[in-house]
C-alpha atoms as an extended CHARMM CRD file, in Angstrom:
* protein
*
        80  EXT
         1         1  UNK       CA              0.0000000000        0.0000000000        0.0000000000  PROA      1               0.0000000000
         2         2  UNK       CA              1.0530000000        3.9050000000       -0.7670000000  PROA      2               0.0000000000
         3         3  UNK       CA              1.9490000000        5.6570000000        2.0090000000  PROA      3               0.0000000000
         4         4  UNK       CA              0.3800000000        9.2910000000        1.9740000000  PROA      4               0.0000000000
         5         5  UNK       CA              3.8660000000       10.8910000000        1.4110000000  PROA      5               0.0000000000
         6         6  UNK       CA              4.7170000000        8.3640000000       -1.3260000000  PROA      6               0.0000000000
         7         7  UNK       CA              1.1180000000        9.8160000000       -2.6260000000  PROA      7               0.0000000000
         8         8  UNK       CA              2.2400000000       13.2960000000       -2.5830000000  PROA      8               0.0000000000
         9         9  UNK       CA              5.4190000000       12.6070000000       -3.9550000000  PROA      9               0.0000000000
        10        10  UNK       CA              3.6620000000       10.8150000000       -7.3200000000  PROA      10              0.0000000000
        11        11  UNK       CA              0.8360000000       13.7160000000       -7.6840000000  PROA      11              0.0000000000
        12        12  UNK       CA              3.6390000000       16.1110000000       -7.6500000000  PROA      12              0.0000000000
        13        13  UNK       CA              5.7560000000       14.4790000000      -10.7260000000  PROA      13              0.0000000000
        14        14  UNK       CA              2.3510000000       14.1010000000      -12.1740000000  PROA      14              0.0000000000
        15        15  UNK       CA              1.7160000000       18.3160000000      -12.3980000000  PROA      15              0.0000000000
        16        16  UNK       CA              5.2200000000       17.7330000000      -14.7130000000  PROA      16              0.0000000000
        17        17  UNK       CA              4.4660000000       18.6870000000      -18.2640000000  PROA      17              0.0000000000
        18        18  UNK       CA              6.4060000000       15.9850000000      -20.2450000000  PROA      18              0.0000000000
        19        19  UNK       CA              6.2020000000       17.7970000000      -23.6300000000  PROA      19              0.0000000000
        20        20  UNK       CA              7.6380000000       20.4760000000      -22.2190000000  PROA      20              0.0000000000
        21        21  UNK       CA             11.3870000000       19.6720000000      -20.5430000000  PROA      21              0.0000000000
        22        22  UNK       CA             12.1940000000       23.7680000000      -20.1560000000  PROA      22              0.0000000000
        23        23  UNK       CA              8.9620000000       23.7040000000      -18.0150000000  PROA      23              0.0000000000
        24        24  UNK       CA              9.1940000000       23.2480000000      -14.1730000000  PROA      24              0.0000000000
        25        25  UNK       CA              7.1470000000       23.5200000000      -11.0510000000  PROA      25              0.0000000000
        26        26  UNK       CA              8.0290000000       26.3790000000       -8.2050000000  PROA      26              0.0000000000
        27        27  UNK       CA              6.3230000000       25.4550000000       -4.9570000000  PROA      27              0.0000000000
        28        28  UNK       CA              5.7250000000       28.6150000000       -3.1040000000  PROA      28              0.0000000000
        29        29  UNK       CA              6.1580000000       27.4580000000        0.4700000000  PROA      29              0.0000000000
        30        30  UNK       CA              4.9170000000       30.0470000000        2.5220000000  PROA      30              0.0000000000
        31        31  UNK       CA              1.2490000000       29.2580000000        0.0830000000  PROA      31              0.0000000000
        32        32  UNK       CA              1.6420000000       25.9580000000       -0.6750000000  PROA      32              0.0000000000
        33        33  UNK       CA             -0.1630000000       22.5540000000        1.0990000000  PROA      33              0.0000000000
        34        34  UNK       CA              2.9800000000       21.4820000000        3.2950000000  PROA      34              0.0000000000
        35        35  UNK       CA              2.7830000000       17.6910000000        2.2320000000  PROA      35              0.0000000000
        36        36  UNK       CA              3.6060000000       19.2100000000       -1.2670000000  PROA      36              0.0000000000
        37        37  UNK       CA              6.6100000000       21.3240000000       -0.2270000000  PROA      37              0.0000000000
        38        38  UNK       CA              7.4450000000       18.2290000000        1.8700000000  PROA      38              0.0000000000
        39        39  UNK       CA              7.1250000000       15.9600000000       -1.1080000000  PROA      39              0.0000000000
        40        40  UNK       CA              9.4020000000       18.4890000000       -3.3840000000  PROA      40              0.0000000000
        41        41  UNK       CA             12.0700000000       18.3630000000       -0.9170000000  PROA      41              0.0000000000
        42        42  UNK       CA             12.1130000000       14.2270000000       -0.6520000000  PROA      42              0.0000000000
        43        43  UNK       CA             12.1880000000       14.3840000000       -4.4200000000  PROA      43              0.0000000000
        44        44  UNK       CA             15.1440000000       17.1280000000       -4.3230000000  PROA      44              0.0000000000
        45        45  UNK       CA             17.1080000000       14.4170000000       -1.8430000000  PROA      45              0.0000000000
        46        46  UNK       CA             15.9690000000       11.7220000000       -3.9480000000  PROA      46              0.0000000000
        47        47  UNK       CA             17.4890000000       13.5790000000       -7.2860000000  PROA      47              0.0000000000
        48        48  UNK       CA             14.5100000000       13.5160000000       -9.2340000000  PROA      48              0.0000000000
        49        49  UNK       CA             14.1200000000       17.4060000000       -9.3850000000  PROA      49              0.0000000000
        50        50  UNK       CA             16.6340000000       19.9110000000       -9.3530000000  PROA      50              0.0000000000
        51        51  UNK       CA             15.6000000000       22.3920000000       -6.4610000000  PROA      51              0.0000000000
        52        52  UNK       CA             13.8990000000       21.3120000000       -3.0620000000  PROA      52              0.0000000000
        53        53  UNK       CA             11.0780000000       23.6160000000       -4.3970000000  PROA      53              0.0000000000
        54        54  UNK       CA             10.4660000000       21.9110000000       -7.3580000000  PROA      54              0.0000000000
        55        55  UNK       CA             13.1050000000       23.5410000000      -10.3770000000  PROA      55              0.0000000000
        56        56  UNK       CA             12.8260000000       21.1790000000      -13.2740000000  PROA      56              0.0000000000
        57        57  UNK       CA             12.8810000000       16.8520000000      -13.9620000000  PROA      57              0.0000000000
        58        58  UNK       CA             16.5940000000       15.3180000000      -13.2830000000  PROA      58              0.0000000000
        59        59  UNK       CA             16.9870000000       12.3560000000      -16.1710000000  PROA      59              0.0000000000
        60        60  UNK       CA             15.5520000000        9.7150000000      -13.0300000000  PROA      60              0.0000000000
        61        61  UNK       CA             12.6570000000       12.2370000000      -12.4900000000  PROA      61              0.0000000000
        62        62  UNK       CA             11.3830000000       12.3110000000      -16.0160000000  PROA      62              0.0000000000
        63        63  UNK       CA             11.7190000000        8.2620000000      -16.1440000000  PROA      63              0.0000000000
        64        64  UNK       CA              9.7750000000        8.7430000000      -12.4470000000  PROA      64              0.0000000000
        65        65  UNK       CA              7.1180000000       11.7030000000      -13.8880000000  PROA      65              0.0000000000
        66        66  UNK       CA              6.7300000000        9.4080000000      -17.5090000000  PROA      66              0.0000000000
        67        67  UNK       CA              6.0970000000        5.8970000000      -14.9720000000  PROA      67              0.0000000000
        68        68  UNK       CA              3.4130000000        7.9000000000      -12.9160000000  PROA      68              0.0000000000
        69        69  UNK       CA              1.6320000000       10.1100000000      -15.8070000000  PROA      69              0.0000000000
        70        70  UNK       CA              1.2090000000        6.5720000000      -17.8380000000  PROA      70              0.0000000000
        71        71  UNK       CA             -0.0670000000        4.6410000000      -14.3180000000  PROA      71              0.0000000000
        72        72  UNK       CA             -2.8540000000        7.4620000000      -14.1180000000  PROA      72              0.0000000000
        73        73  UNK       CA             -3.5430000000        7.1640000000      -18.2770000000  PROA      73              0.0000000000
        74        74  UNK       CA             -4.4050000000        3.3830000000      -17.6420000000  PROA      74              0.0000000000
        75        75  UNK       CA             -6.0560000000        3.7460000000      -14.3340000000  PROA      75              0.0000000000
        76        76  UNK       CA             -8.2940000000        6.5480000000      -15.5730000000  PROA      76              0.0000000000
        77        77  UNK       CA             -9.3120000000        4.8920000000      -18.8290000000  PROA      77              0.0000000000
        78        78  UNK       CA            -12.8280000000        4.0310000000      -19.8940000000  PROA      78              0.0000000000
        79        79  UNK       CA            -12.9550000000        0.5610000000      -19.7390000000  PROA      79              0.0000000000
        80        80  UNK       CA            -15.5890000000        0.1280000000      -22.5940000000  PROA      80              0.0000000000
């Protein structure tokens, strides 16, 4: 089972826009939910994204943001 953080951290790579690498997510802490500016920093440590506030996909991250987006694609699909 997901644990809520592991949650946070896989909604946040999925706000990525993969047709766009030169596009990246700021998290505005002092605004922001804290389990997402938590979940930026674990990917930051993790090296998935370049700046514990978000910054832009490492080469891991986009593997990590392309893995999640296409889970979500095949969960979400009409099964008919």
């Amino acid at each position: 089972m997901l644990t809520p953080d592991e949650i946070a951290e896989i909604n946040l790579l999925c706000q990525f826009n993969l047709a766009n690498s030169k596009e990246g997510l700021k998290i505005h802490q002092h605004d922001a939910d804290p389990a997402t500016v938590a979940a930026a920093e674990r990917l930051f440590r993790q090296g998935l994204v370049t700046q514990q506030d978000g910054g832009y996909l490492t080469s891991l991250g986009l593997d990590a943001a392309e893995h999640s987006q296409a889970l979500l694609t095949i969960l979400r699909a009409d099964p008919a």
